[in-house]
C-alpha positions as CSV (number, residue, x, y, z in Angstrom):
1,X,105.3,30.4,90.3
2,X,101.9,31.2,90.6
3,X,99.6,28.4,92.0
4,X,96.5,27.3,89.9
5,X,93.0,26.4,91.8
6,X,89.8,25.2,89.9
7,X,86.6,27.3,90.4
8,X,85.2,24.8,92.5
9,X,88.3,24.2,94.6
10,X,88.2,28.2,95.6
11,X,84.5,28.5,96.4
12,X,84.9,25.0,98.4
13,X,87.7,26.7,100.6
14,X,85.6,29.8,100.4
15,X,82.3,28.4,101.5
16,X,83.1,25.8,103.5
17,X,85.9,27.1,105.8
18,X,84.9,30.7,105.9
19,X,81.4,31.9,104.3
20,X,79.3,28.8,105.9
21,X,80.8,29.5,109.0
22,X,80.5,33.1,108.9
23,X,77.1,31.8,108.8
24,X,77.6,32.1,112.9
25,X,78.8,36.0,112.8
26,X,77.0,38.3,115.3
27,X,74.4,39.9,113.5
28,X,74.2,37.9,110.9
29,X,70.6,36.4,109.4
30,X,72.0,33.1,110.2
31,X,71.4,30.4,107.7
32,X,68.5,28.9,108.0
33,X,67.6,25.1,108.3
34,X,65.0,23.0,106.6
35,X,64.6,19.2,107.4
36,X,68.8,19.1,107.0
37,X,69.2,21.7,104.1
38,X,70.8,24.9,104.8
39,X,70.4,28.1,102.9
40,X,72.5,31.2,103.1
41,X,72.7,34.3,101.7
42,X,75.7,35.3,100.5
43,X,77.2,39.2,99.7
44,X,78.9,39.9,96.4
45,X,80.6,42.8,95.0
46,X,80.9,43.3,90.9
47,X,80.0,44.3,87.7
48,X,78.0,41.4,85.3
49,X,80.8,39.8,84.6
50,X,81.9,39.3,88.0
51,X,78.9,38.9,89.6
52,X,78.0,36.1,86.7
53,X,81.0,34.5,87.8
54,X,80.4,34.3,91.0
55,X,77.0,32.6,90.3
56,X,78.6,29.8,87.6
57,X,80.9,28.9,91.0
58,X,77.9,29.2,93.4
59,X,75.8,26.6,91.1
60,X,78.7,24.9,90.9
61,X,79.3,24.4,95.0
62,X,75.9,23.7,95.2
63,X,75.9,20.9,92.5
64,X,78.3,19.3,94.7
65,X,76.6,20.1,97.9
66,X,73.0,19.9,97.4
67,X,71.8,20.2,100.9
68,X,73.7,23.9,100.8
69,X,71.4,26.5,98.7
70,X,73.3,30.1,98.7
71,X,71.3,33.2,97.8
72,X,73.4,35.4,96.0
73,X,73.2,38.8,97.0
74,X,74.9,41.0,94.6
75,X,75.5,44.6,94.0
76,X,78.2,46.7,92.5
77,X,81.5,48.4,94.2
78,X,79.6,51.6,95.4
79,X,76.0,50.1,96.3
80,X,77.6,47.4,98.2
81,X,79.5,49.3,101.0
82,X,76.7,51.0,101.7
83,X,74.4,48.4,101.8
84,X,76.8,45.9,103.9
85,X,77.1,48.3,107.0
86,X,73.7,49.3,106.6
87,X,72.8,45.9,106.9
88,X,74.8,45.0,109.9
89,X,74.1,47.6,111.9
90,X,70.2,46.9,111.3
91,X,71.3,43.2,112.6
92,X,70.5,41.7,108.8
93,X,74.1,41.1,107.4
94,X,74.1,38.2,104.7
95,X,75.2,35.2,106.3
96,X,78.4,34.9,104.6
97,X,79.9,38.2,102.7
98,X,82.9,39.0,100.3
99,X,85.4,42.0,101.6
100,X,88.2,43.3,101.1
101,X,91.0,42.5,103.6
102,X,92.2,45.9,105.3
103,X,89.9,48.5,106.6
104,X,86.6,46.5,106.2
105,X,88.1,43.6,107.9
106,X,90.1,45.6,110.5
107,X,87.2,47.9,111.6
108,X,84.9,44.7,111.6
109,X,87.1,42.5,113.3
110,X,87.8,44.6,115.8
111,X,84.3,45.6,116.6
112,X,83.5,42.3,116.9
113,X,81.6,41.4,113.9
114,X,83.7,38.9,112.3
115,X,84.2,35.5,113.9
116,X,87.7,34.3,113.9
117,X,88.0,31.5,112.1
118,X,91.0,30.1,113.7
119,X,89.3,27.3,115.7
120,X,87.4,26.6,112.5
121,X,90.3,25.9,110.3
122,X,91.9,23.8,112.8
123,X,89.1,21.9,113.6
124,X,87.9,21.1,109.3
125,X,91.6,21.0,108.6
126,X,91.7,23.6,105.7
127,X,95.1,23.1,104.6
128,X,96.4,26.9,104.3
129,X,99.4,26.0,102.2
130,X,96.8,26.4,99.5
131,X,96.9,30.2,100.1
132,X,100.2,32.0,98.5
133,X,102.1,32.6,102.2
134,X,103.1,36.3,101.3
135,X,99.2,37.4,101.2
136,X,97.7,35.5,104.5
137,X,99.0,38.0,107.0
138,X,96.7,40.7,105.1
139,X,94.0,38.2,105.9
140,X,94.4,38.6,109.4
141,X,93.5,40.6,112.7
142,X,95.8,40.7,115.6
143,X,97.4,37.3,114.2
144,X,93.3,35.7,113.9
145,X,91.9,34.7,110.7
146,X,88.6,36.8,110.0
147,X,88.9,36.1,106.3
148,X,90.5,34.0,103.7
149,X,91.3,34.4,100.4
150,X,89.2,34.2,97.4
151,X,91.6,36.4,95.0
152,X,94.5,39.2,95.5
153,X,95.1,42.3,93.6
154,X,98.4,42.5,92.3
155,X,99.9,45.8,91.7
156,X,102.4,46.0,88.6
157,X,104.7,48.6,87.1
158,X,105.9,48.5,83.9
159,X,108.6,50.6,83.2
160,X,111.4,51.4,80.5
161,X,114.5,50.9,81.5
162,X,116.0,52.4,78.6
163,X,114.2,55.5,79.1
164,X,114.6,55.6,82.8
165,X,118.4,54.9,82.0
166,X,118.7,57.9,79.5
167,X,117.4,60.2,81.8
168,X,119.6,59.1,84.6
169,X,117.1,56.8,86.7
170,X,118.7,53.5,87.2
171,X,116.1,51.5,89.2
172,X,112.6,51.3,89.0
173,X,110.4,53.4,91.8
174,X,109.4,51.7,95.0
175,X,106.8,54.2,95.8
176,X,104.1,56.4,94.6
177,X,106.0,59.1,95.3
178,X,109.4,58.0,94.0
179,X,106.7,57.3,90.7
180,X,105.5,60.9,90.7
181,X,109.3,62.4,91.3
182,X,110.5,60.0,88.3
183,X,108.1,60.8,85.9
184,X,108.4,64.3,86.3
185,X,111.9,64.2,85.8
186,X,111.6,62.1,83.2
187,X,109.3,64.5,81.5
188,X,112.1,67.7,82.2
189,X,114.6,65.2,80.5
190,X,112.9,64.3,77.5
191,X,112.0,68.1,77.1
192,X,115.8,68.8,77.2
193,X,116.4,65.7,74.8
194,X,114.2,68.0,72.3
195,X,115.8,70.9,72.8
């Protein structure tokens, strides 16, 4: 069964345990301090809708953490990996960023640009049973936390089993390629079925 978080609960984990603290990447801007406030700017993929909802959580976070101002910085799929290694290679990276786990993570983690959050969970006690088990090892670098989650992308077939069935498929693919050889054989059945 599929766990349920409120908005605020998600950007709390988010901010708190892994984009204020990313506050302290190399490279980063670093999040500035002002008589005990703290503002940061944080990187945000998406079109308007997303990037809309990432602001109703952000106002939200910082309703219930007023001395924390975040500075949404927001750009769609395309512009923003450009703009985020363009950024940390010129030593400006937003203080905290979204990314996908897997190649951005990997090749930033392992050139050092990420800080591993490890100690950082351990020592704010960010209970990670909140995360679904299955997708924290995507999370991580050599066994180190460099990111948590915010979301996952699910990937779903749907399939006809009847069809499938009829043309002598009796399990659903596994692969993209088992896909591919399915539904091309499916197609040279049904063009038989016609026949």
């Amino acid at each position: 069964m599929a766990r349920m978080f409120s908005r605020s609960r998600i950007v709390t984990a988010l901010l708190t345990s892994g984009a204020l603290l990313a506050a302290l990447l190399p490279g980063s801007t670093q999040a500035r301090s002002s008589a005990g406030a703290v503002s940061i700017n944080y990187a945000h993929w998406g079109d308007t809708v997303e990037v809309h909802g990432a602001q109703v959580a952000l106002n939200a976070f910082e309703k219930a953490n007023p001395t924390i101002n975040v500075h949404l910085q927001a750009a769609d799929w395309n512009t923003y990996w450009t703009k985020l290694p363009t950024q940390m290679a010129a030593g400006q990276a937003p203080d905290a960023f979204f990314f996908d786990e897997g190649y951005y993570q990997t090749h930033y983690a392992a050139d050092r640009r990420l800080l591993n959050l490890d100690p950082l969970i351990k020592r704010d006690r960010i209970d990670m049973a909140q995360f679904w088990p299955q997708e924290l090892p995507s999370f991580q670098y050599q066994g180190h936390f460099y990111n948590l989650p915010v979301d996952i992308n699910v990937g779903m077939l749907a399939w006809n089993k009847d069809l499938f069935r009829k043309a002598g498929l009796m399990a659903a693919p596994t692969s993209w390629q088992q896909v591919l050889r399915d539904a091309q054989h499916t197609v040279i059945a049904r063009r038989r079925w016609r026949e």
